[in-house]
C-alpha positions in Angstrom: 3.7 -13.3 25.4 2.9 -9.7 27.0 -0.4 -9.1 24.6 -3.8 -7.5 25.4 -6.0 -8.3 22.2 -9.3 -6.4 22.0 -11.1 -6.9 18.8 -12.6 -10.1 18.6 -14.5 -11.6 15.5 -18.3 -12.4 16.2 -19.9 -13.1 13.3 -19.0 -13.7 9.9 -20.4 -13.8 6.4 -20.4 -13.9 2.4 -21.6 -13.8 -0.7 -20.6 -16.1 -3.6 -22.0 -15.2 -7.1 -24.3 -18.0 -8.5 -23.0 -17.8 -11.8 -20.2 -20.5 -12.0 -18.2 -19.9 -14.8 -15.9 -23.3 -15.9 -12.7 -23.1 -17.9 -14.3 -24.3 -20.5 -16.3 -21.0 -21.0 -13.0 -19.4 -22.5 -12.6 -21.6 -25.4 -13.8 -19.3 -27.9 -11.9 -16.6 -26.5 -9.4 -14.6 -28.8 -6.2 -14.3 -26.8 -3.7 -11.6 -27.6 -0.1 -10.9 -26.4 0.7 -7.2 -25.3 1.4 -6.7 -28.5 -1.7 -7.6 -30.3 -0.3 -10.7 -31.7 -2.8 -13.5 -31.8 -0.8 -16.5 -29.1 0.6 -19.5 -31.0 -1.3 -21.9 -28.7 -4.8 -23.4 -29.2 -7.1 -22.5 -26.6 -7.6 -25.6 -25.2 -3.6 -26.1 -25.3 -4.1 -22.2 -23.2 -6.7 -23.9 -20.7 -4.9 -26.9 -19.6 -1.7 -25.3 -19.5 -3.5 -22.3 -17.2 -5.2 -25.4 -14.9 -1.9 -27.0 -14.6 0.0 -23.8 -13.0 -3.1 -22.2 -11.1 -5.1 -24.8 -9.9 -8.2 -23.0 -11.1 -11.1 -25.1 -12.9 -13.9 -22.5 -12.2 -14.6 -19.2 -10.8 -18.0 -17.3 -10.1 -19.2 -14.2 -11.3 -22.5 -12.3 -10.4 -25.2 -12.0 -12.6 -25.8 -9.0 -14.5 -28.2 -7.0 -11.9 -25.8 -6.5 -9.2 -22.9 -4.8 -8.5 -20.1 -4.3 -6.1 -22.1 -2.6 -3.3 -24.5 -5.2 -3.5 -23.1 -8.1 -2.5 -21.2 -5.9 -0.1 -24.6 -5.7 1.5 -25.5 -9.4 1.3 -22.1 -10.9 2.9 -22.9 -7.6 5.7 -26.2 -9.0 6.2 -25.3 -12.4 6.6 -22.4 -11.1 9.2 -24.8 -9.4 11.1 -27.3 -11.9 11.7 -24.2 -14.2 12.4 -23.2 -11.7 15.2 -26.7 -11.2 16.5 -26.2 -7.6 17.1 -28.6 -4.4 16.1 -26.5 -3.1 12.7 -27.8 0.6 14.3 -24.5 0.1 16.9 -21.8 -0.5 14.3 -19.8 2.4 15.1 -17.5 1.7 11.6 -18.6 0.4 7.8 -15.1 0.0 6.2 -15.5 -1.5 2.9 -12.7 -3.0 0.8 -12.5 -2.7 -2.9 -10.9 -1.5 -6.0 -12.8 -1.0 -8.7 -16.0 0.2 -7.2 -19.5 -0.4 -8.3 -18.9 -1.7 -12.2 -21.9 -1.8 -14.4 -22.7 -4.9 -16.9 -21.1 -3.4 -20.0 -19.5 -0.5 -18.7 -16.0 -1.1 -17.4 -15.7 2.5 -15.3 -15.4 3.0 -12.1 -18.4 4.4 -9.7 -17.0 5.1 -6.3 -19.6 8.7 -5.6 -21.0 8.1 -2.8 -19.0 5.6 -1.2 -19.4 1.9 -1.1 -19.3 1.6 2.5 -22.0 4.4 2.6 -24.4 2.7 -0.2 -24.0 -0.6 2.0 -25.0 1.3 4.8 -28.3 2.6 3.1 -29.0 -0.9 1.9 -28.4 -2.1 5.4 -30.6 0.6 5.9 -28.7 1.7 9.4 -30.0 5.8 10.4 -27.5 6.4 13.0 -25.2 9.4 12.0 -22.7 7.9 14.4 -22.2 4.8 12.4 -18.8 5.9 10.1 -19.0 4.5 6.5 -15.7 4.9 4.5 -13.8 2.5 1.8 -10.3 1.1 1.4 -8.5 0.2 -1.7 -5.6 -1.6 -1.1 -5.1 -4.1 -3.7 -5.9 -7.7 -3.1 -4.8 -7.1 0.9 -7.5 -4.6 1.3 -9.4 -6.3 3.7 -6.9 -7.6 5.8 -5.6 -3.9 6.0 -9.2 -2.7 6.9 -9.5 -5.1 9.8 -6.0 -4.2 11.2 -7.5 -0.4 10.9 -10.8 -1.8 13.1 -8.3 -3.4 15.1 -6.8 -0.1 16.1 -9.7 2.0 16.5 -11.3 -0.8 18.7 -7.9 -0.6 20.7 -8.3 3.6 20.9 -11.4 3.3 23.0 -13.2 4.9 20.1 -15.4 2.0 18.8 -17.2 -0.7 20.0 -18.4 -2.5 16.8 -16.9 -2.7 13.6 -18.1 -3.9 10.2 -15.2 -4.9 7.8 -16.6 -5.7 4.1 -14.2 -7.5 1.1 -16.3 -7.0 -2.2 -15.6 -7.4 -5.7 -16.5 -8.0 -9.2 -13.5 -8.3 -11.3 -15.1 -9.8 -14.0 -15.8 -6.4 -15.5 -12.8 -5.4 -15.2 -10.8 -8.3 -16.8 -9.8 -8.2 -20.4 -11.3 -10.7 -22.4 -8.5 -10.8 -25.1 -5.9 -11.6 -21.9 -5.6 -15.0 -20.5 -5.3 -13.8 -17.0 -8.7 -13.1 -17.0 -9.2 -16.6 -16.5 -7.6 -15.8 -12.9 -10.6 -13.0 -11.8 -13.9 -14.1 -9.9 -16.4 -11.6 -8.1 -17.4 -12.3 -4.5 -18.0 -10.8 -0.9 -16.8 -11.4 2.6 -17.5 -9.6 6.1 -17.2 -9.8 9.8 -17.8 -8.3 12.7 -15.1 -7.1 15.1 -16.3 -6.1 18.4 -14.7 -5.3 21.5 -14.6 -8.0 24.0 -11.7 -6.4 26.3 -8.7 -7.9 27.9 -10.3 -11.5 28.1 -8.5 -14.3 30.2 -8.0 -16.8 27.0 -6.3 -13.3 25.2 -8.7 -14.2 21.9 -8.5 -11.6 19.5 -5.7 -9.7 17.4 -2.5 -10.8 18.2 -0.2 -9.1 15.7 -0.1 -7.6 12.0 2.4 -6.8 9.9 2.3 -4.6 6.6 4.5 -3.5 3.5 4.4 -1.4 0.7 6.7 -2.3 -1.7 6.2 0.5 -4.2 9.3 2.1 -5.7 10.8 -1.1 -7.8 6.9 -2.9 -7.8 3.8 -0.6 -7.8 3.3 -1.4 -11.8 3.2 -4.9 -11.3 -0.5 -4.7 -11.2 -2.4 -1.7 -13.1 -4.7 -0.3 -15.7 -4.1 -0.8 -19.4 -6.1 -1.0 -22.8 -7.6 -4.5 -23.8 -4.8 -6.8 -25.7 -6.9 -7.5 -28.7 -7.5 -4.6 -31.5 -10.8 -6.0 -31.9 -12.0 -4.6 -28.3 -13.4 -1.7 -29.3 -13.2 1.6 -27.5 -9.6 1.6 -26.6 -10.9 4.3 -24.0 -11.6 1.2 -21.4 -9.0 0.5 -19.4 -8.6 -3.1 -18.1 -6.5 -4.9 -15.2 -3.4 -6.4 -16.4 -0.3 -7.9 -14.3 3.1 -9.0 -14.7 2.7 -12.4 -13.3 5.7 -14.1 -13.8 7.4 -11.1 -11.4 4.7 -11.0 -9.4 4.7 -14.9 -8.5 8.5 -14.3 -7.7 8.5 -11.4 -5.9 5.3 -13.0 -3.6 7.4 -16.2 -3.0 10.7 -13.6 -2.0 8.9 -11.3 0.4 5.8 -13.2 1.6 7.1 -16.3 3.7 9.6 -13.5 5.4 6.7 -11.2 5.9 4.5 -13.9 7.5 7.6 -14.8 9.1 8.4 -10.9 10.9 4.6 -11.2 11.9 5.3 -14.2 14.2 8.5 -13.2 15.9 7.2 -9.8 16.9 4.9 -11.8 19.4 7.7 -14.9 19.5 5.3 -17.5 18.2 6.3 -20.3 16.4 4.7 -21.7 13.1 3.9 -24.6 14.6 1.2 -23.2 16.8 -0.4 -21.7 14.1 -3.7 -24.2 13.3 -4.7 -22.7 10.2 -2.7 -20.2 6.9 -5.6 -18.0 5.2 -3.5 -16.9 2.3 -5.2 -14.8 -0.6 -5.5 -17.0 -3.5 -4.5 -15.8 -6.8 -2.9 -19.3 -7.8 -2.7 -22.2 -6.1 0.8 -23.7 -7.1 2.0 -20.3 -6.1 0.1 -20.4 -2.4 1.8 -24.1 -2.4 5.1 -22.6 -3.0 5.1 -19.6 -0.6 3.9 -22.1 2.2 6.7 -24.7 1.4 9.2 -21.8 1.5 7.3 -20.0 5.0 8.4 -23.6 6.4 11.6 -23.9 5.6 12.3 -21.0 7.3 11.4 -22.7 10.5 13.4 -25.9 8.6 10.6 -27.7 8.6 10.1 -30.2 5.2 6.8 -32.3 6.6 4.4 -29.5 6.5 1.2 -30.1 8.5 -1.7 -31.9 6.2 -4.8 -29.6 5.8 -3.1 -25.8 7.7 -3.8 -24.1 4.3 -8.1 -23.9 3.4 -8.1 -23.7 -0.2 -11.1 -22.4 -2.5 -9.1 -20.9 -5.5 -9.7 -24.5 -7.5 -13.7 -23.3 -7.9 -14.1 -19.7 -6.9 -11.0 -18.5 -8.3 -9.2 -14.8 -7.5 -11.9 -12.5 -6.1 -9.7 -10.1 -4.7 -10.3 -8.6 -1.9 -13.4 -11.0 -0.8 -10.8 -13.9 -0.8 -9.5 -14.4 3.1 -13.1 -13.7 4.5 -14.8 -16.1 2.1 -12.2 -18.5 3.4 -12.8 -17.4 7.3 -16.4 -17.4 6.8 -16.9 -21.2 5.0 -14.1 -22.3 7.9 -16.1 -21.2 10.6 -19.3 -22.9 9.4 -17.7 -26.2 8.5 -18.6 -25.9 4.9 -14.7 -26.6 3.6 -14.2 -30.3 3.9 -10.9 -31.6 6.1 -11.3 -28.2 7.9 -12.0 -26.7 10.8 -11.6 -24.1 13.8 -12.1 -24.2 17.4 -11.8 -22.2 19.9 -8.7 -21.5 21.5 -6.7 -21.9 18.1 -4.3 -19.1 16.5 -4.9 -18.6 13.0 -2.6 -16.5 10.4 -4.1 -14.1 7.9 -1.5 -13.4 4.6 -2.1 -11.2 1.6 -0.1 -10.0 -1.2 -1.3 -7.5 -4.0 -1.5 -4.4 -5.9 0.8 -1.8 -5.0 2.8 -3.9 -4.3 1.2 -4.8 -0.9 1.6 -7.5 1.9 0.5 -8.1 5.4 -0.2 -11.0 7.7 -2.0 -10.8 10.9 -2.5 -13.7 13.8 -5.6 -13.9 15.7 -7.0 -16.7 18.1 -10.1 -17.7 18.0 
């Protein structure tokens, strides 16, 4: 392999919410079809037949006082100190999202100024120099924003690069559909810096992104609450097709990992550890076994996928570097990364959206 990797991760941190929210919290739900049609299940028949495909007993959402820009800053914070560098040298503050800053009881969306630049403020970082922006990407968001760093690190035209994944779905979830029960809130950051063309080649490898948008970019969007009794039918809330959705992620996201590896001719087997968002857990199952068996392999290495979904649930954009983060500090059990090993990023969302992207520690 002819590669010159530059950015190299340095520090990395997060924020999970303190409020842990069990399955049992949706029992006294009312749950609607699209039609406003009351579902011909019990709730508890709903809960353990939601457990059973998703893998999801809790999830954790933030407590009333904070928003999305918030715990932006406290996964930054925690990334910076990790990285022992002075935050007045970041030369980028690219912040992943969707939503925005969501208020307790107001579902709207608050994007003026910027996340990236409220984090900065928080942070409270005075050099004009240091470029704040946001992303919205769908769930990949993040992954997107650190191939972006990636590039500008590459360009000559930055040094150090903060990447946020923040959000609080839990304000955006309809409370009369039972895919709320997927959404969590959480945040995840590194730092990327550039470390030139070192001898061991740690770094960025390779990415690979798609936008599958002319038969898919409804899959996921903004729709009025499924139950008539939700009040202002003004609020918009996020729905999904999931049954198409799980499909079309187990058709295109194995090949898409797939192209990723044989534009560098690696091999799956060299890969250590899969970061894969987690939406669903019998659904990241299923795309691994079928990312295998494209390489015919049917005994797939015990312990290559982390997995939090089971207790933090989907939080979006905050997903892979939550996962990254608790990796790195040996705080996921049966897990761990050294140096020298090649890891493999993998996201699939809203748009619809997918990239991978293999980096060595």
């Amino acid at each position: 392999m002819n590669i010159k990797p530059q950015g190299v991760i340095t520090g990395t941190g997060t924020y999970i919410p303190t409020r842990k929210i069990p399955n049992e919290h949706f029992l006294k739900h009312e749950f609607f079809s699209k039609k406003n049609v009351p579902l011909n299940k019990s709730n508890p028949e709903i809960l353990d037949k939601f457990k059973s495909i998703t893998t999801i007993e809790e999830r954790r959402y933030v407590t009333d006082d904070l928003v999305t820009s918030d715990i932006a800053y406290f996964a930054a914070k925690d990334a910076i100190i990790d990285s022992g560098i002075n935050s007045e040298t970041l030369d980028y503050i690219i912040v992943a999202h969707n939503f925005g800053d969501v208020k307790k009881n107001n579902n709207r969306s608050d994007i003026v100024p910027s996340l990236a630049a409220r984090v900065k403020q928080n942070l409270g970082i005075k050099n004009p120099d240091a470029v704040a922006y946001d992303i919205t990407f769908g769930c990949p968001g993040w992954l997107q924003a650190l191939i972006q760093a990636n590039y500008y690190i590459k360009s000559g035209d930055a040094q150090k690069i903060l990447v946020i994944g923040a959000e609080v779905l839990s304000r955006v979830s309809d409370p009369h559909d039972r895919d709320s029960m997927l959404y969590a809130d959480g945040a995840g950051a590194i730092i990327l810096e550039n470390k030139g063309n070192e001898p061991n080649q740690r770094g960025i490898l390779a990415h690979k992104t798609r936008s599958d948008t002319y038969n898919y970019s409804h899959m996921l969007h903004m729709n009025q609450s499924y139950g008539e009794s939700a009040g202002d039918n003004s609020e918009l809330f996020l729905k999904m097709n999931g049954r198409k959705l799980y499909q079309y992620a187990l058709e295109t996201v194995p090949q898409s990992i797939k192209s990723c590896l044989d534009s560098i001719s690696l091999h799956i087997d060299k890969i250590k550890k899969i970061f894969i968002h987690q939406a669903n857990g019998k659904m990241d199952d299923a795309i691994l076994q079928r990312l295998y068996a494209l390489y015919d392999i049917k005994d797939i290495p015990e312990f290559v996928m982390p997995m939090t979904v089971s207790w933090l649930g989907n939080s979006s954009v905050a997903t892979l570097p939550t996962l990254l983060d608790l990796t790195l500090k040996g705080k996921l059990e049966n897990h761990k990364i050294e140096t020298g090993d090649t890891i493999l990023f993998a996201s699939v969302g809203a748009g619809m959206n997918i990239n991978a992207l293999i980096y060595k520690v």
